[in-house]
C-alpha positions as CSV (number, residue, x, y, z in Angstrom):
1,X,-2.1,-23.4,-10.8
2,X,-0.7,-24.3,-14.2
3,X,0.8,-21.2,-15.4
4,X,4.3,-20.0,-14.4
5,X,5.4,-16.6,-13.9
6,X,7.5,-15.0,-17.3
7,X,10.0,-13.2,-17.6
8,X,9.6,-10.0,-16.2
9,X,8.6,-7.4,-18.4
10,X,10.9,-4.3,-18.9
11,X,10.2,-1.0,-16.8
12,X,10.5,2.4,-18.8
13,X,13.8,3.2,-17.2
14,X,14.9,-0.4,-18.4
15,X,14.0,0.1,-22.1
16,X,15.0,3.3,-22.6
17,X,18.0,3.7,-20.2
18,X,20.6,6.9,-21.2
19,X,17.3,8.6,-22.6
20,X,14.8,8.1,-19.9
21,X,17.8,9.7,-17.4
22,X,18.1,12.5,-19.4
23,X,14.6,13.1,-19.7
24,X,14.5,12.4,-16.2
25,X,17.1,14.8,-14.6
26,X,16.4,17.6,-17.2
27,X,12.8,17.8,-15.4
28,X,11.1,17.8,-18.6
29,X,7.7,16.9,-16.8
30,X,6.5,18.4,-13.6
31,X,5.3,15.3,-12.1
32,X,8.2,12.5,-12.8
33,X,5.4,9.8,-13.1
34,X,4.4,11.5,-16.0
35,X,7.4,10.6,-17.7
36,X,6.9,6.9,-16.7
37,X,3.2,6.7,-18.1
38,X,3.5,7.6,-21.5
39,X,3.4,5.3,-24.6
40,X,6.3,5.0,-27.4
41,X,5.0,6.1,-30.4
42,X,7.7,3.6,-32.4
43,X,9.6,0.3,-31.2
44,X,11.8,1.9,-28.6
45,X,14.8,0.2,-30.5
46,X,13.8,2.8,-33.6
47,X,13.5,5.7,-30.6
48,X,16.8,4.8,-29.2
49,X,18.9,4.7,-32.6
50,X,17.4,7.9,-33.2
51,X,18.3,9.8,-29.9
52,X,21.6,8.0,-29.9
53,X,22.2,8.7,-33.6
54,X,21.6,13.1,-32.6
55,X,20.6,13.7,-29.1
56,X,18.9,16.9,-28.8
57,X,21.4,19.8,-27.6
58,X,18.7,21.3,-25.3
59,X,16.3,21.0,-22.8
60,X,13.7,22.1,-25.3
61,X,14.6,19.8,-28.3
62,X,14.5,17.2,-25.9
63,X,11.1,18.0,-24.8
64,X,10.1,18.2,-28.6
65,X,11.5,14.7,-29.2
66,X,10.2,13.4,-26.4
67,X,6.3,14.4,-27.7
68,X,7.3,13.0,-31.7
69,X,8.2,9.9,-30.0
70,X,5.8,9.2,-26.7
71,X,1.6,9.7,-26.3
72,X,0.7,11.0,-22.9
73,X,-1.7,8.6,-20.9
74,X,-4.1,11.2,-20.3
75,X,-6.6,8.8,-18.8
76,X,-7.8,11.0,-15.5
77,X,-11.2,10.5,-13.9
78,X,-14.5,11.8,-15.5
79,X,-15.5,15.2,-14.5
80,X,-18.3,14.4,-12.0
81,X,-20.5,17.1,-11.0
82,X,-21.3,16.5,-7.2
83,X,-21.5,20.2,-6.0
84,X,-24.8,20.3,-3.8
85,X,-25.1,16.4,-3.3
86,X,-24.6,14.8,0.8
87,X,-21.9,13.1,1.9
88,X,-22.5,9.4,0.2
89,X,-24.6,10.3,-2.5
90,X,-21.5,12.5,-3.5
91,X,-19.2,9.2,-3.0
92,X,-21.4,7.3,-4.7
93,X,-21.3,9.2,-7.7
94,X,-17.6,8.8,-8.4
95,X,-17.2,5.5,-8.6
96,X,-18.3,5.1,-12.2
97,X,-15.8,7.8,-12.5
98,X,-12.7,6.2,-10.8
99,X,-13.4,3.4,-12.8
100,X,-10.9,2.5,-15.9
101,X,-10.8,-0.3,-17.7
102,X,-7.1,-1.6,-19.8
103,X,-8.0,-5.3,-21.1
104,X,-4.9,-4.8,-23.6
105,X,-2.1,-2.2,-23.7
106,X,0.2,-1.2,-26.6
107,X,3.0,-3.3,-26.8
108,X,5.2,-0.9,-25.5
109,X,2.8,0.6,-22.8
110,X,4.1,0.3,-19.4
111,X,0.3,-0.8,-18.2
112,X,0.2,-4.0,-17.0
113,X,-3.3,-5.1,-18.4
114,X,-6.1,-6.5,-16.4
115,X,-8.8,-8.4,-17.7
116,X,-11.7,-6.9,-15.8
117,X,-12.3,-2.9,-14.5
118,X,-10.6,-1.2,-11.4
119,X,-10.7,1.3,-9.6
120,X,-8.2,3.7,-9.6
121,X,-7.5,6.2,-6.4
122,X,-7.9,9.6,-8.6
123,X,-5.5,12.3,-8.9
124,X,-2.5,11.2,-10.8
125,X,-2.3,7.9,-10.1
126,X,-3.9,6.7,-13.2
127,X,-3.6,2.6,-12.4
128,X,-5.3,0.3,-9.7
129,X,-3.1,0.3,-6.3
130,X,-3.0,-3.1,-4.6
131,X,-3.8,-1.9,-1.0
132,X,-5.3,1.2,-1.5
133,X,-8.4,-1.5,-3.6
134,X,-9.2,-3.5,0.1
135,X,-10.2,0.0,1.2
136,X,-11.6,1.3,-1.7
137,X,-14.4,-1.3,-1.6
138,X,-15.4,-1.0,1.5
139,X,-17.4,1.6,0.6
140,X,-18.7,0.0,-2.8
141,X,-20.5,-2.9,-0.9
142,X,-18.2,-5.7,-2.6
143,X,-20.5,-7.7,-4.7
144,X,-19.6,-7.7,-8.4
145,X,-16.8,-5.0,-8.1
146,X,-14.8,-7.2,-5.3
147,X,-15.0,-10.2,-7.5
148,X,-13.3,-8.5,-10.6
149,X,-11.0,-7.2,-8.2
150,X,-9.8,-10.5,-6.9
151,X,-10.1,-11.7,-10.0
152,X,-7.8,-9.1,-11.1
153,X,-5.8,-9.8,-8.3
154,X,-5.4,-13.4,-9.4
155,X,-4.6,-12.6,-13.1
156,X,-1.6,-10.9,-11.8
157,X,-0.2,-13.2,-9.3
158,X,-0.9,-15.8,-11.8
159,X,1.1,-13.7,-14.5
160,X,3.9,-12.2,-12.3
161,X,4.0,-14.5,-9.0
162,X,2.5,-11.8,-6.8
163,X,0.4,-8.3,-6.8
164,X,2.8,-5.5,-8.0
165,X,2.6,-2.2,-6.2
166,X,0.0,-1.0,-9.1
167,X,-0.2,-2.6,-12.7
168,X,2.6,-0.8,-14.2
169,X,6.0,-2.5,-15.3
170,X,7.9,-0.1,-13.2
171,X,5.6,-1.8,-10.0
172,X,6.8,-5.4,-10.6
173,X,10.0,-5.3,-8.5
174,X,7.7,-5.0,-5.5
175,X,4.3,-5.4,-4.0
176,X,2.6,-3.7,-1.3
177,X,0.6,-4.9,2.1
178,X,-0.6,-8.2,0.6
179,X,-4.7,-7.6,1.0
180,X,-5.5,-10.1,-1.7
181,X,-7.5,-12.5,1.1
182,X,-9.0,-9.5,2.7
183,X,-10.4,-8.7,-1.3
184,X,-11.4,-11.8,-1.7
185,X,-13.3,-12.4,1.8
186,X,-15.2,-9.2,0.6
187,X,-16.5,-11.5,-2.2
188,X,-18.4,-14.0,0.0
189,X,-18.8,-11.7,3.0
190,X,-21.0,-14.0,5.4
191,X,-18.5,-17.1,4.8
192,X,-14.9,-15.8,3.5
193,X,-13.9,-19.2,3.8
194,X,-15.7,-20.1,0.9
195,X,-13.8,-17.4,-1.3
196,X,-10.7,-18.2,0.4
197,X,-11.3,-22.1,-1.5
198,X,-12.0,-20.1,-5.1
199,X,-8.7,-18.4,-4.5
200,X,-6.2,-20.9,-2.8
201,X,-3.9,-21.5,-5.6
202,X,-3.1,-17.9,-5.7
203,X,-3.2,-17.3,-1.8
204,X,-0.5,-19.9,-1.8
205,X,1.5,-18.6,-4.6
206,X,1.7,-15.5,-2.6
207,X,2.2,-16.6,0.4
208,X,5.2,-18.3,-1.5
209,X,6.6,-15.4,-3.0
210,X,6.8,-13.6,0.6
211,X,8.2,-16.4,2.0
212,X,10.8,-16.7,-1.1
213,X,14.6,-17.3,0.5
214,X,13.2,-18.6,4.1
215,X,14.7,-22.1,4.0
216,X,18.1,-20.6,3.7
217,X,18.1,-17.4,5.5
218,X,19.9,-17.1,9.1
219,X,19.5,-14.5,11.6
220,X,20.9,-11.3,11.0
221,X,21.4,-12.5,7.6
222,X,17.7,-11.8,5.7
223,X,17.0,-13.2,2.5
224,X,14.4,-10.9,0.2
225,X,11.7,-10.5,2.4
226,X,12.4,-12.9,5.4
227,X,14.2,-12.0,8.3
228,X,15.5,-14.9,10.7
229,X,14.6,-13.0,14.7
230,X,17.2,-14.1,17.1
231,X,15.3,-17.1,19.0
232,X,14.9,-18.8,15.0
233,X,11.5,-17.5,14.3
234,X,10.7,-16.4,11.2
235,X,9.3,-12.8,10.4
236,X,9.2,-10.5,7.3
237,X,10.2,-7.2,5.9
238,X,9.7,-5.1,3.2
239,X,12.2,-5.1,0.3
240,X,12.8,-5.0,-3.0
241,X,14.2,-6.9,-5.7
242,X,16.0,-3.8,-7.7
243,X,18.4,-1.0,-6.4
244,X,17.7,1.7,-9.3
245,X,16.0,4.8,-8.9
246,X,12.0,4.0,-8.8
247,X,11.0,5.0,-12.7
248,X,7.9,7.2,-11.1
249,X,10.6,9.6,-9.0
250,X,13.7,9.4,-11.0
251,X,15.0,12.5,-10.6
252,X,14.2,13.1,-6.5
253,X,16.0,9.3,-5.6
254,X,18.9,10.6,-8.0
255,X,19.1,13.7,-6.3
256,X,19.1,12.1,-2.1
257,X,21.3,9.6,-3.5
258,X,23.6,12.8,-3.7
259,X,22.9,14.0,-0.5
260,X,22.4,10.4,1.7
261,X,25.5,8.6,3.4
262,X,24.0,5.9,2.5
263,X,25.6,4.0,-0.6
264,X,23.3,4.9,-3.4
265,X,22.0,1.7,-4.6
266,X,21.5,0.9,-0.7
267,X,19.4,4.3,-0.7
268,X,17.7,3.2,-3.7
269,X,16.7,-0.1,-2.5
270,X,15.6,1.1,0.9
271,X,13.2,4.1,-1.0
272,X,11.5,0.9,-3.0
273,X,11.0,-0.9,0.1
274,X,9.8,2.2,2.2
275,X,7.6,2.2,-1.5
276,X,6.5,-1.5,-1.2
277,X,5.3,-0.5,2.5
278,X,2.5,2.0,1.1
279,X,4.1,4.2,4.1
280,X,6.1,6.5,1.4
281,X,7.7,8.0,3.4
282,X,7.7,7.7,7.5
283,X,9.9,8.4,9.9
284,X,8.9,4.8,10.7
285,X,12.0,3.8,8.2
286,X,14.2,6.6,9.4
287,X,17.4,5.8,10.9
288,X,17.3,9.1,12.8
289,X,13.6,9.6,12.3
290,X,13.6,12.9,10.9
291,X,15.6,12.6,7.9
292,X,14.6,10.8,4.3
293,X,18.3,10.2,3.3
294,X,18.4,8.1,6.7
295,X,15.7,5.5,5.3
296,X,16.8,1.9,6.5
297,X,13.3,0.5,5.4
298,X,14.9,-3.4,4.9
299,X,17.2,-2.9,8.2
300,X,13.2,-2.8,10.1
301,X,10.8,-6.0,10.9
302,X,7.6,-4.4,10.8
303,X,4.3,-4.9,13.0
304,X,1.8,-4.2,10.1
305,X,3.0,-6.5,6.9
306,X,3.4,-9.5,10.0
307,X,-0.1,-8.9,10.9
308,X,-1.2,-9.1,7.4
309,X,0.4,-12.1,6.5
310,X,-0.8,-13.7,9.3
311,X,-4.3,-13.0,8.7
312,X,-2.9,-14.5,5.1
313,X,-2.0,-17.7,7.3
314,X,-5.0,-17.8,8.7
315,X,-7.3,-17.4,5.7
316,X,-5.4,-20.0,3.6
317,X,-5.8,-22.7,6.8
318,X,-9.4,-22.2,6.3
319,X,-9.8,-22.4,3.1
320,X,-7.9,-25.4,2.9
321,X,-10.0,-26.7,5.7
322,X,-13.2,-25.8,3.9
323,X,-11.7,-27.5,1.3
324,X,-11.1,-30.9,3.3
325,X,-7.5,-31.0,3.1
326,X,-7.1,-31.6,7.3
327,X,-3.1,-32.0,7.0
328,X,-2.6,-28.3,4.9
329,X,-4.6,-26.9,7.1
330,X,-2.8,-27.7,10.0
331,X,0.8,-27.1,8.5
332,X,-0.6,-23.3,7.8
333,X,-2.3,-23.1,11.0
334,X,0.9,-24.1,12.3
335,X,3.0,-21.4,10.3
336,X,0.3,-19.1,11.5
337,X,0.9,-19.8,15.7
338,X,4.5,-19.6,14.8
339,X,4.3,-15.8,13.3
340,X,2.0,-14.8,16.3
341,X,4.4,-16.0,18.7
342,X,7.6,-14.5,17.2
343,X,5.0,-11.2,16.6
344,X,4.7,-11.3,20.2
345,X,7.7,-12.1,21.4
346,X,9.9,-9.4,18.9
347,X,7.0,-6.8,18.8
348,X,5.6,-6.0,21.4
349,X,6.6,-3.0,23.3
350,X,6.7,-3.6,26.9
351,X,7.7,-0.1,27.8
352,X,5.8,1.9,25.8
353,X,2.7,-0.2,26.2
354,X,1.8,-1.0,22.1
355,X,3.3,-3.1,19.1
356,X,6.4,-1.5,17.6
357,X,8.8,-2.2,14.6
358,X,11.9,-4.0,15.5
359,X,15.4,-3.3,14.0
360,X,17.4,-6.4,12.9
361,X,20.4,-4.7,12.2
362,X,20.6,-2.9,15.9
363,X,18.5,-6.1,17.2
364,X,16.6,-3.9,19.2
365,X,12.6,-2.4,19.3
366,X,12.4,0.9,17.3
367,X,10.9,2.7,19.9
368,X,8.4,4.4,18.4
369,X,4.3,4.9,18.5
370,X,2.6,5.1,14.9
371,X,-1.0,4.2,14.2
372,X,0.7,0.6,12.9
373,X,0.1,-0.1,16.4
374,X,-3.6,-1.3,15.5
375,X,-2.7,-3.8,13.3
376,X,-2.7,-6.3,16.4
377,X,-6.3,-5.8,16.7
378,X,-7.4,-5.8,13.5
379,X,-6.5,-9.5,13.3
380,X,-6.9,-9.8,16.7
381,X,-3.6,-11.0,17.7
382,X,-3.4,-8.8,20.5
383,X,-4.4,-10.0,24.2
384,X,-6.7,-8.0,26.5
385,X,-4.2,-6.4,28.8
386,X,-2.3,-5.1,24.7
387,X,-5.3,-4.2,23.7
388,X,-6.2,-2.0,26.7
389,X,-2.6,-0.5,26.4
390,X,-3.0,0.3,23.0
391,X,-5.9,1.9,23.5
392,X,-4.5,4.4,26.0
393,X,-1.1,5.2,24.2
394,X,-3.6,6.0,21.0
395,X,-5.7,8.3,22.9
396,X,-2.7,10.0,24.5
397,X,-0.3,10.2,21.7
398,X,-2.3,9.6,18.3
399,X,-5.9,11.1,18.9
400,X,-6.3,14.3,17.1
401,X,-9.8,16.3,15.9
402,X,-9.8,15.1,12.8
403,X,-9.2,11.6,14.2
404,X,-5.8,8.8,14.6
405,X,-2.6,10.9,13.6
406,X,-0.1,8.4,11.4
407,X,2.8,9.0,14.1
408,X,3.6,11.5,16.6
409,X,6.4,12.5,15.0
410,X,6.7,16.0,12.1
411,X,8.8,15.1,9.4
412,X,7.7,16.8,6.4
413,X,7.1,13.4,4.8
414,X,3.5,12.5,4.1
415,X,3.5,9.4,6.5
416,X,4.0,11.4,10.1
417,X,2.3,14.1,12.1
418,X,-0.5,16.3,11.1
419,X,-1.5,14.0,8.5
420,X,-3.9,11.0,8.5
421,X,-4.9,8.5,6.9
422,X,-8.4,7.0,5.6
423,X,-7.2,3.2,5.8
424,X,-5.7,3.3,9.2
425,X,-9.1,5.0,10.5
426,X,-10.5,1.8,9.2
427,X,-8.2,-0.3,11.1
428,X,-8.1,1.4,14.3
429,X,-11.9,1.9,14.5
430,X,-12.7,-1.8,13.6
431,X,-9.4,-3.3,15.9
432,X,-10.6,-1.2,18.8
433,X,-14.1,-2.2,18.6
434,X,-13.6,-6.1,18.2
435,X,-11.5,-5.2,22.1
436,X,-14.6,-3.8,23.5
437,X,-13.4,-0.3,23.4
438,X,-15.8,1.3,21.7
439,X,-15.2,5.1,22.8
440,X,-12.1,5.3,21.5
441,X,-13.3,3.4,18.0
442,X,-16.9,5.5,17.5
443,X,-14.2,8.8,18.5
444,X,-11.9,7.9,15.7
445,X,-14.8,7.3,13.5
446,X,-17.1,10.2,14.7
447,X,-14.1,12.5,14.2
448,X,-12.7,11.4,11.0
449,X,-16.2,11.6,9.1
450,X,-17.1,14.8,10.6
451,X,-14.0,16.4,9.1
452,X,-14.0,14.8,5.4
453,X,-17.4,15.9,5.3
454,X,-16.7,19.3,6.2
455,X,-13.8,19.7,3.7
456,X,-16.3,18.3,1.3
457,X,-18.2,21.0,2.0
458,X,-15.9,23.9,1.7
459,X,-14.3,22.5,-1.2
460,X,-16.3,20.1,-3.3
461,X,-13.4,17.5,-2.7
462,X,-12.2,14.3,-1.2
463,X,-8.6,14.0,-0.3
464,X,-6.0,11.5,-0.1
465,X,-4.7,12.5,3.4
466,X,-5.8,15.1,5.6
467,X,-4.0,16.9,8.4
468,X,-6.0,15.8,11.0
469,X,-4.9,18.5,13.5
470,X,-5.5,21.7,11.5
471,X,-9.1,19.6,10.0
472,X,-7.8,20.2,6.2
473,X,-6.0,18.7,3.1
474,X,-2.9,17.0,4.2
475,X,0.4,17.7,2.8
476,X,4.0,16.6,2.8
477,X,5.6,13.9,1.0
478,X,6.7,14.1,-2.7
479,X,4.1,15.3,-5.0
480,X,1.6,17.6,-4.4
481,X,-1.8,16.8,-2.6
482,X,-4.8,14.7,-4.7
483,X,-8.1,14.2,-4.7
484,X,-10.2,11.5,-5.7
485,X,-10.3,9.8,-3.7
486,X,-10.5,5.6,-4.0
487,X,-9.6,4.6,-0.1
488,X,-11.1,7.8,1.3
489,X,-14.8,7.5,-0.2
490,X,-14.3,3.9,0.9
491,X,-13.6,4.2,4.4
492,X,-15.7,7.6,4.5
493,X,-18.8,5.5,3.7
494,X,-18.4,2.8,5.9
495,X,-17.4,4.8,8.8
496,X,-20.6,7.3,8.4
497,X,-22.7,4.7,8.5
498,X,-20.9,3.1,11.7
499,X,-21.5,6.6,13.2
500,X,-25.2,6.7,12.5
501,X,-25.9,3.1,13.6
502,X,-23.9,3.4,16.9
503,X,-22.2,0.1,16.2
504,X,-20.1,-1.8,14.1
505,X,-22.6,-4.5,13.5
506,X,-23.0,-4.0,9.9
507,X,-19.2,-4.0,9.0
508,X,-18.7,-7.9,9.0
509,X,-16.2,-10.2,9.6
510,X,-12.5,-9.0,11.4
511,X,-10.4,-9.9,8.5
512,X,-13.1,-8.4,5.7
């Protein structure tokens, strides 16, 4: 890989600092992304002399200066008309519809461009999601779109050093589960090796960036993303690299920060990392579990983003053995053993019987059970005698109608009890299968499909989470439910057809 990352670019929040705060906390927009999206109109040096030179008095001169000054991104997806159509004809219908294309941006434009289309989840997220695309295509039967997804993909970590959160300037201080080789295996689904070798240079690159600070961090002492466990092995975290509000939620981070006994840039940090997790928010990151001005994301070594970037391991030893080079593949199959050792050793729960999130700061297990606890499985790092266990704590404290709860736990917050989650049906269904436990998987998958498809009915909708106990829309969190919906339509379609073929024969390889 030639290219090096450049400077990185400035967010909204960044460029347009005393304004964008006012705008911000005066709650000029509803949604507080909206205020993040929109173009400038002028160089936001001209906008800033202007607002500096005679700031509005009021709420509603600022709101008038702020539409002389800024075009909305009204890009939404296409009104579809699906009413009377089945299940997948219905979700296959949308995808030309979740579909945007941004090969350039205005200079000012807080898009990140991309040279080829994406799909976009739906509702008001407007820009392609890095994790939220694995799942996505799962349901679009890879082919062509995977490949301009990894290519995508690629662009980015080639132009930044990794895969922001979305591609939005306010994104680049952090990423999100790192699914680029699970993308890319999608590509070339009957060898992923073979994609793995198109993509190594990036694969390596972000492997890199992840691993960024390792050579000099010490235990109980992490360094960005890499946390030193107590025995010397080397895990990771979630983090990121500013401690401002997030652009996107200004005004709600501002507000805990005012509430939290947390330091506020601590806070603010911890919010990006819980963020970067795609788990925003759980009580998974709570200090007391219940509370959102307790977050401690960065204080917690977590089962899934190990798993993930072992399976990242994994994928880059073969490539590079595919590829011939014998001695790199052995250093990464090497780096690989290690995390899988540490994973096991730090991670799993012997008393309650799954994988768990440890805490480095109070260098114990959190003590917790969240559907996270699949991850094992998925990349099949688990044992028998895990796998067995996991499979009975699910059952007993995750299993719901509408299928795998995200924890047992009621919060409030959008990542806990009633609500679940299309991407960790995936994961449980396909991790419990690979174990041989099948009731439990075609259950999950059975029960999950069977409720989309009756909201579907009822409502002429697919939603981004669902409360899985009551069988309807989920709710919770910071901004109101959407529909759409990218990783539901994905993981819909796959799983109806696991349920009508009785088997997961057709859904490929583990880590694809």
């Amino acid at each position: 890989m030639t290219s090096r990352p450049r400077r990185r670019p400035r967010s909204p929040a960044e460029t347009f600092g005393t304004l964008f705060e006012r705008v911000a906390l005066a709650a000029i927009h509803e949604d507080g992304k909206d205020w993040a999206d929109p173009d400038p109109l002028r160089p936001p040096a001209a906008i800033m002399r202007q607002y500096e030179a005679a700031p509005p008095e009021t709420d509603e001169g600022l709101r008038s200066f702020v539409a002389a000054n800024f075009a909305v991104d009204d890009w939404r997806p296409a009104s579809t008309p699906i009413a009377g159509l089945d299940l997948r004809a219905a979700i296959d219908a949308l995808w030309p519809a979740l579909t945007r294309t941004s090969p350039t941006a205005s200079r000012y434009s807080s898009i990140l461009p991309l040279p080829h289309p994406y799909l976009a989840p739906g509702g008001r997220f407007s820009e392609t999601y890095y994790w939220d695309s694995y799942f996505a295509l799962l349901g679009v039967g890879g082919g062509a779109r995977a490949r301009e997804t990894a290519d995508n993909f690629a662009h980015l970590i080639r132009a930044h050093g990794h895969v922001p959160n979305g591609n939005r300037t306010y994104y680049l201080g952090r990423s999100q589960p790192p699914v680029f080789f699970l993308v890319a295996g999608l590509t070339q689904p009957r060898d992923p090796p073979s994609a793995y070798v198109r993509y190594l240079p990036e694969l390596m690159a972000e492997h890199r960036w992840w691993m960024r600070g390792s050579s000099q961090v010490r235990a109980g002492a992490p360094v960005r993303r890499v946390v030193r466990m107590p025995g010397g092995g080397l895990l990771n975290r979630y983090w990121d690299a500013k401690d401002t509000p997030r652009d996107e939620s200004f005004r709600k981070d501002a507000l805990l920060a005012r509430a939290s006994p947390q330091p506020e840039r601590e806070l603010w940090r911890n919010l990006r990392a819980g963020a970067e997790s795609g788990w925003d928010f759980s009580s998974r990151w709570m200090a007391d579990r219940r509370s959102l001005d307790q977050i401690r994301t960065s204080d917690i070594v977590p089962i899934d983003l190990n798993c993930i970037l072992h399976g990242l391991e994994r994928a880059i030893a073969d490539g590079l053995g595919r590829r011939g080079d014998h001695a790199g593949q052995a250093r990464y199959r090497l780096k690989a053993h290690q995390r899988r050792r540490a994973i096991v050793r730090y991670l799993w729960n012997e008393a309650s019987g799954v994988f768990d999130d440890y805490d480095w700061a109070g260098a114990g297990l959190r003590n917790a059970v969240s559907a996270a606890a699949v991850y094992p499985l998925f990349f099949q790092l688990a044992d028998q005698r895990q796998a067995a266990s996991t499979a009975r704590v699910c059952a007993r404290e995750l299993l719901a109608p509408g299928g795998l709860l995200t924890t047992n736990v009621v919060t409030g917050q959008q990542w806990d009890a009633p609500n679940g989650w299309a991407p960790l049906q995936w994961l449980a269904v396909r991790g419990f299968d690979l174990y041989g436990h099948h009731e439990i998987a075609r259950t999950i998958a059975v029960r999950w499909s069977t409720m989309v498809a009756g909201v579907f009915a009822q409502t002429g909708r697919f939603m981004e989470k669902y409360d899985v106990v009551r069988l309807g829309g989920g709710g919770g969190g910071e901004y109101p439910p959407q529909d759409g919906f990218g990783w539901t339509n994905g993981v819909t379609a796959r799983l109806a057809d696991y349920v009508s073929d009785t088997n997961l024969s057709s859904l490929g390889d583990a880590r694809c």
